[in-house]
C-alpha positions as CSV (number, residue, x, y, z in Angstrom):
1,X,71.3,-17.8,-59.4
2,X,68.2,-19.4,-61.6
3,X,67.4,-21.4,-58.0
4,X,67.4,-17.9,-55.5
5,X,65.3,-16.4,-58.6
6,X,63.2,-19.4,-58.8
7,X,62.3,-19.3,-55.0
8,X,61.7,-15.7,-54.7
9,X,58.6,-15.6,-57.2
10,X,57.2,-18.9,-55.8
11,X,57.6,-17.1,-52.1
12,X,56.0,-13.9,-54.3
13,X,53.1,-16.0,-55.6
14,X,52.2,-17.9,-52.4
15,X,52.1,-13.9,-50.3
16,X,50.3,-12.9,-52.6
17,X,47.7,-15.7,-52.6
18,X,46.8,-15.2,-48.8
19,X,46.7,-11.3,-49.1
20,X,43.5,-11.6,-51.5
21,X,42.0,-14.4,-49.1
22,X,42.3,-12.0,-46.4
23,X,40.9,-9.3,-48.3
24,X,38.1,-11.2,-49.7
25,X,37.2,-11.9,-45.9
26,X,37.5,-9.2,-44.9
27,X,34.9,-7.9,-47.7
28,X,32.0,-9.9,-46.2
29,X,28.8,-8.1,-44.1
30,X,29.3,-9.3,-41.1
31,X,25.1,-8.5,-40.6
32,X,24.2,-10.7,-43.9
33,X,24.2,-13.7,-41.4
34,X,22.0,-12.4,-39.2
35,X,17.8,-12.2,-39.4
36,X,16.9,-9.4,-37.3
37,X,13.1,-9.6,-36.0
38,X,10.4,-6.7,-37.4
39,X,11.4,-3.2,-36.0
40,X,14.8,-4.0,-35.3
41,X,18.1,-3.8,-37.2
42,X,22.0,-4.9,-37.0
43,X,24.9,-3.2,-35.5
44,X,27.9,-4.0,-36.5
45,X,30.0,-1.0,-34.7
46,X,31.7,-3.9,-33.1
47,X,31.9,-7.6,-33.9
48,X,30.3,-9.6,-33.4
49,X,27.4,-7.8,-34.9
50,X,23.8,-8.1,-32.9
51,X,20.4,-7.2,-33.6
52,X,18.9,-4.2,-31.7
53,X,15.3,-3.0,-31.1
54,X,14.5,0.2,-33.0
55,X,14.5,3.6,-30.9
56,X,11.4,3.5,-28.8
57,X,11.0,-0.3,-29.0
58,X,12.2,-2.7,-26.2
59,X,12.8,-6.4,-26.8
60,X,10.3,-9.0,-25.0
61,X,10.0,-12.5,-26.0
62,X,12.7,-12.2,-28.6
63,X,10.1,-9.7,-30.4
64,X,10.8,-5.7,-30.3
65,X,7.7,-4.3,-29.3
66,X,6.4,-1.0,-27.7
67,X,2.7,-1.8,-27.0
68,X,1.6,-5.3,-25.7
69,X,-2.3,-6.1,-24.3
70,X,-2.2,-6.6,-20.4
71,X,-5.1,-7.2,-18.1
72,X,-6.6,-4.0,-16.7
73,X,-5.6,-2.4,-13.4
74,X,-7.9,-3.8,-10.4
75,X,-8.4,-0.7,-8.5
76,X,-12.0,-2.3,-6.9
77,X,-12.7,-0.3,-3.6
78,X,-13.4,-2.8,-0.2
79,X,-16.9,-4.7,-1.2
80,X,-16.6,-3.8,-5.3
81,X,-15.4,-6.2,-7.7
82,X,-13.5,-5.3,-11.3
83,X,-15.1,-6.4,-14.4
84,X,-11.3,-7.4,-15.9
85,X,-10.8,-6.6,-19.6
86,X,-7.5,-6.4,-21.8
87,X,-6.3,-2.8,-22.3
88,X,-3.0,-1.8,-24.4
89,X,-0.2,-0.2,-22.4
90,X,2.9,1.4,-24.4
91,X,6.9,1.8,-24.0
92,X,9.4,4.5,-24.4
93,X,12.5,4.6,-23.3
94,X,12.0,7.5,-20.5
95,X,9.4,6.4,-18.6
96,X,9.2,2.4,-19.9
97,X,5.9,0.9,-19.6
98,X,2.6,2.9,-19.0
99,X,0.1,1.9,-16.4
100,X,-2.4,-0.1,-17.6
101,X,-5.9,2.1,-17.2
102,X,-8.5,0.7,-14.0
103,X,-11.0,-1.3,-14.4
104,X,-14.5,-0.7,-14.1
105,X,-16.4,-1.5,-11.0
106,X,-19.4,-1.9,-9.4
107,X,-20.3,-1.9,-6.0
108,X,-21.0,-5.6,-4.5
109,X,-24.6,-7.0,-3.4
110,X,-25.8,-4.6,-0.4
111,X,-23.6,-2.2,-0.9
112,X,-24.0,1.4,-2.6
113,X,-20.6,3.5,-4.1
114,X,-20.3,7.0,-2.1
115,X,-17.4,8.6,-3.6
116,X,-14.4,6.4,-4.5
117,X,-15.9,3.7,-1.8
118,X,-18.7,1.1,-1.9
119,X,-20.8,1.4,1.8
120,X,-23.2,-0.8,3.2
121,X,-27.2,-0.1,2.8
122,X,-28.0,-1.2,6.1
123,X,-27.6,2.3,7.6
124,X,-28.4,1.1,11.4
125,X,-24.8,0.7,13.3
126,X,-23.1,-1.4,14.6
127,X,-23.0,-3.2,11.8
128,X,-23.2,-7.4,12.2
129,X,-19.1,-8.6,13.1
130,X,-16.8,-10.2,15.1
131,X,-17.3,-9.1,18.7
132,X,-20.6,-7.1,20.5
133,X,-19.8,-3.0,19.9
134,X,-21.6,-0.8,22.4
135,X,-21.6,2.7,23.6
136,X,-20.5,5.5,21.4
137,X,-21.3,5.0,17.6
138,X,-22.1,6.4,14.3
139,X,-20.5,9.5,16.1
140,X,-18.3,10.9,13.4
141,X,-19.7,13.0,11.3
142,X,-18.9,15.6,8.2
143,X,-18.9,18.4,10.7
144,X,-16.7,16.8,13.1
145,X,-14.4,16.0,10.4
146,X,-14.7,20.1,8.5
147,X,-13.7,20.8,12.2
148,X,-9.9,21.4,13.8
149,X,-11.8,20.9,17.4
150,X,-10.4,18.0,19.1
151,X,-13.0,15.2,19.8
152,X,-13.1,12.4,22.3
153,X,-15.5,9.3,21.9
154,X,-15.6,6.2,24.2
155,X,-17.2,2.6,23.3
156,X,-16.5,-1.0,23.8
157,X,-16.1,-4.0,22.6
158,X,-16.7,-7.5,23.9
159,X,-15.2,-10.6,22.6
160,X,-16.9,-12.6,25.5
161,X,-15.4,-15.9,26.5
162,X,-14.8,-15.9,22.1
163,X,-11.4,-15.2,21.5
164,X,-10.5,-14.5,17.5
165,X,-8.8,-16.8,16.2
166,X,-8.6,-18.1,12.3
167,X,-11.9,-19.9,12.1
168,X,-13.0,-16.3,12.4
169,X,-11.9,-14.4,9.5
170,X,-14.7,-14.7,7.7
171,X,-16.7,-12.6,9.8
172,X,-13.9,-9.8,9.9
173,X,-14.8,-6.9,7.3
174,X,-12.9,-7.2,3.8
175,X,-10.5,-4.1,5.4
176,X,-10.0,-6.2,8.1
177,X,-8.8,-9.1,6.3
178,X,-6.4,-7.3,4.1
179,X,-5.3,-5.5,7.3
180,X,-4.7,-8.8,8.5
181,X,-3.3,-10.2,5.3
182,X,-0.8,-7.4,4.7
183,X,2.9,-6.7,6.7
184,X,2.7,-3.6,8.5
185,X,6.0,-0.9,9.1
186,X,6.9,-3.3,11.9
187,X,6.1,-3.4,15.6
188,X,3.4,-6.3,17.2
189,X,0.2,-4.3,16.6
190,X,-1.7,-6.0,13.8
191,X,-4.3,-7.2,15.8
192,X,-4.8,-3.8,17.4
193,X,-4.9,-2.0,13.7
194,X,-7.8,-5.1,12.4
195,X,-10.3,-4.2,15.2
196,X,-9.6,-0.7,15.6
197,X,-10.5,-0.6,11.8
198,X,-13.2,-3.1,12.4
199,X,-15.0,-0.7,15.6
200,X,-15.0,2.0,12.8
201,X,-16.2,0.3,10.1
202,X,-18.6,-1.3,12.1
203,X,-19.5,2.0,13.9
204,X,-18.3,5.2,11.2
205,X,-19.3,3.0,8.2
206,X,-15.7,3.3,7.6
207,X,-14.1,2.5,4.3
208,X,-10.5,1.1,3.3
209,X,-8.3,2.6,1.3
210,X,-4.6,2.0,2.2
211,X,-2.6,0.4,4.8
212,X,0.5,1.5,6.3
213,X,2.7,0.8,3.6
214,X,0.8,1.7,1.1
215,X,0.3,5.6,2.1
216,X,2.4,8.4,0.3
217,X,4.0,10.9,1.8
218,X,6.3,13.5,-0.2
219,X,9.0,13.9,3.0
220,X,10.1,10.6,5.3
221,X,9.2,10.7,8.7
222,X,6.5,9.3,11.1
223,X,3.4,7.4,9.4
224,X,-0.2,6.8,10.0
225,X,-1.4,3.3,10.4
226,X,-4.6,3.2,7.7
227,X,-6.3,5.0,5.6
228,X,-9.9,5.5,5.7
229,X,-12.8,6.7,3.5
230,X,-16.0,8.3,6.1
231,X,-19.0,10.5,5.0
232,X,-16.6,11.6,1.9
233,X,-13.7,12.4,3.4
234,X,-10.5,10.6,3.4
235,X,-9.4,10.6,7.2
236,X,-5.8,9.1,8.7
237,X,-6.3,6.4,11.4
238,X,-3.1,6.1,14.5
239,X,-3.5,3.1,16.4
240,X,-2.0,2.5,20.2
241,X,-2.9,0.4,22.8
242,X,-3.0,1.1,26.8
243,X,-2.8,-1.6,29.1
244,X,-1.0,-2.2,32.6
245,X,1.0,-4.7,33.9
246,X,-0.1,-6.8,35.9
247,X,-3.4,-6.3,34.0
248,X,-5.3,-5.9,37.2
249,X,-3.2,-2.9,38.2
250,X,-4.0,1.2,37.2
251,X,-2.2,2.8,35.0
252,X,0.5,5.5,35.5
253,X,-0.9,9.1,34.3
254,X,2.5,10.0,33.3
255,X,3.2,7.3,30.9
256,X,-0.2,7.8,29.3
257,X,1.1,11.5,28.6
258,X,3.8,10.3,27.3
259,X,2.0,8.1,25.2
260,X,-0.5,10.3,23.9
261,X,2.2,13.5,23.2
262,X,4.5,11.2,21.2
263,X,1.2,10.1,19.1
264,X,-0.4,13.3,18.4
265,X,3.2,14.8,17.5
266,X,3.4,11.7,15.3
267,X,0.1,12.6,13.7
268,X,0.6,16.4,13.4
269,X,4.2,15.1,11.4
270,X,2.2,12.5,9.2
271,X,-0.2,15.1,8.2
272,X,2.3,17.8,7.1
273,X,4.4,15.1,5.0
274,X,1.8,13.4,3.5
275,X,1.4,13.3,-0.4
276,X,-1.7,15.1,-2.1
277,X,-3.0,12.1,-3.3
278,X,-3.5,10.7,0.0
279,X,-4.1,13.5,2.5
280,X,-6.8,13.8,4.7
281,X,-9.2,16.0,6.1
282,X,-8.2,14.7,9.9
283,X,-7.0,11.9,11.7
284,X,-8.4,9.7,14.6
285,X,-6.3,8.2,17.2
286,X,-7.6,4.8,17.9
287,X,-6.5,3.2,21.1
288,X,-7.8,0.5,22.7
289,X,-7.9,-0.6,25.9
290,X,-7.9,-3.1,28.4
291,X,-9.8,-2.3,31.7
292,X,-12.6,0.4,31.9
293,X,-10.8,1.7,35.2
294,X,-8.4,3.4,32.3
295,X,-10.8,5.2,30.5
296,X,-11.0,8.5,32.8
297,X,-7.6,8.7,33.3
298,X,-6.9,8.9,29.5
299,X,-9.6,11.6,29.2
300,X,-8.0,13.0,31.8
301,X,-5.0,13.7,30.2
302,X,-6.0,13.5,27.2
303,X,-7.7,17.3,28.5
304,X,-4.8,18.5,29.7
305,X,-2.7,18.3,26.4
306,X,-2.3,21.6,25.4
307,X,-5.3,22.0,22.5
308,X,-3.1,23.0,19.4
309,X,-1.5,19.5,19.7
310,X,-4.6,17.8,19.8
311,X,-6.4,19.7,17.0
312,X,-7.6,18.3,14.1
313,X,-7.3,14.6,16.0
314,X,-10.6,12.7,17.3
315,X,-9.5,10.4,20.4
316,X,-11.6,7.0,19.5
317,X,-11.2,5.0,22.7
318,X,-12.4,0.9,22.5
319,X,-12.9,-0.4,25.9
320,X,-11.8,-3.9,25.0
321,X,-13.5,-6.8,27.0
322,X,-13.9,-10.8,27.7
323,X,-11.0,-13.0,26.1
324,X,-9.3,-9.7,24.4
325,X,-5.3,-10.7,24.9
326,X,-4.6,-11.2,21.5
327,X,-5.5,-7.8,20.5
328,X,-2.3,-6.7,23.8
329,X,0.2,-9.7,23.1
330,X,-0.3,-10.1,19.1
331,X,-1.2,-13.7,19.6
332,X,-4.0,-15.7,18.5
């Protein structure tokens, strides 16, 4: 009887001994082993505990934060250049990190700011480039533009026996190397969109703003290929090409309709769905093309669209000439 007593309270004492070791752990904070960086504190509604940011600070760098210094927005026009400068953008948790605010600029050597662009002093046109411009230029002005009449303009441009290739960059505007530089929405036609923005640069004293995919449009739907900046308006530029093949051979009257009816519905669509911030006054439809034979049949359609699909469109025809394939076959 003394030996079951005698084993009982040593069985009593040894329970009992790991019932206060457990309680004594369970006693300790389970945050008092962790250091928690400046604005930020320990959770420990579930183990293990962690460190969290404060409400409206974000964790960067193992540092909550909700400012940090960045370099200023570079918002330079074609032929400006930013004077770059640390400016403080902020986070919250609905709408993350601000923008950081644009930069300052100034327009560079030869050039003067009109509006939002920076345009070249020399004021006769063509301007110096890659290729000889002749015929119509310097032809689009602020009352074509206030105007929904349809317009039609015809000029050339010669590449000789010269054929562009990348030795020639240099002498391509700065829109026409970030044309170049720049994917498009798809389709073989950068070559086509460089020099049709280069004729009106060249020609309008055209300024870039935005290529293809850079544009804003509130509802999905068909796109404009660039966006321009002439005589203080911002003004949509469509690009196509007309050719035949063989090259030496006319082209068919009916496939030109087609051509130009799907583009001008294209551009009435575009213009609807653009976004404020990007709408224009009007568009031009650039085309260029490859024989000068084709030039009165495209006016000749071109006048028999019914007006209220062209209105508010100016038909910029290019006449290219000498060794112009890359501009039809996207090759250089």
């Amino acid at each position: 009887m003394k030996k079951l007593f005698l084993t009982f309270a040593i069985f009593t004492i040894i329970f009992a001994g790991c019932d206060d070791s457990e309680q004594e752990n369970n006693n300790v904070d389970p945050c008092s082993v962790l250091d928690c960086t400046e604005n930020a504190y320990c959770d420990d509604s579930s183990l293990p505990a962690q460190c969290r940011c404060n409400d409206g600070y974000t964790i960067e760098n193992a540092q909550c934060i909700n400012s940090k210094t960045v370099a200023c927005l570079d918002v330079a026009p074609e032929n400006a250049t930013s004077t770059i400068t640390d400016v403080e953008i902020t986070w919250d948790p609905e709408n993350l990190w601000s923008q950081a605010t644009p930069c300052s600029w100034d327009c560079d050597e030869g050039y003067v700011q009109e509006g939002e662009i920076c345009v070249s002093e020399q004021t006769e046109v063509p301007l110096d480039g890659f290729g000889a411009i002749s015929g119509e230029c310097g032809v689009v002005t602020p009352e074509n533009l206030q105007s929904a009449d349809p317009e039609f303009f015809v000029n050339t441009l010669n590449f000789a026996d010269d054929p562009y290739n990348e030795s020639d960059y240099d002498l391509l505007t700065a829109g026409g190397q970030y044309i170049a530089d720049t994917e498009n929405a798809g389709g073989s036609s950068i070559w086509s969109e460089v020099f049709a923005f280069e004729v009106l640069a060249r020609c309008e004293l055209a300024g870039f703003l935005k290529a293809e995919t850079e544009i804003v449009y509130d509802v999905e739907g068909k796109i404009t290929d660039i966006l321009v900046f002439i005589d203080g308006y911002k003004v949509g530029v469509s690009v196509t090409r007309v050719m035949s093949f063989p090259r030496d051979q006319p082209v068919d009257p009916v496939a030109i309709e087609d051509l130009l009816v799907k583009k001008l519905e294209g551009i009435i669509e575009s213009s609807e769905n653009v976004s404020d911030e990007d709408a224009w006054i009007k568009q031009v439809l650039s085309i260029m093309v490859d024989r000068t034979e084709h030039v009165t049949v495209v006016e000749t359609v071109w006048e028999s669209i019914e007006e209220s699909i062209r209105s508010n469109t100016i038909l910029y025809l290019t006449v290219t000439e000498g060794s112009d394939d890359f501009i039809y076959t996207n090759e250089l």
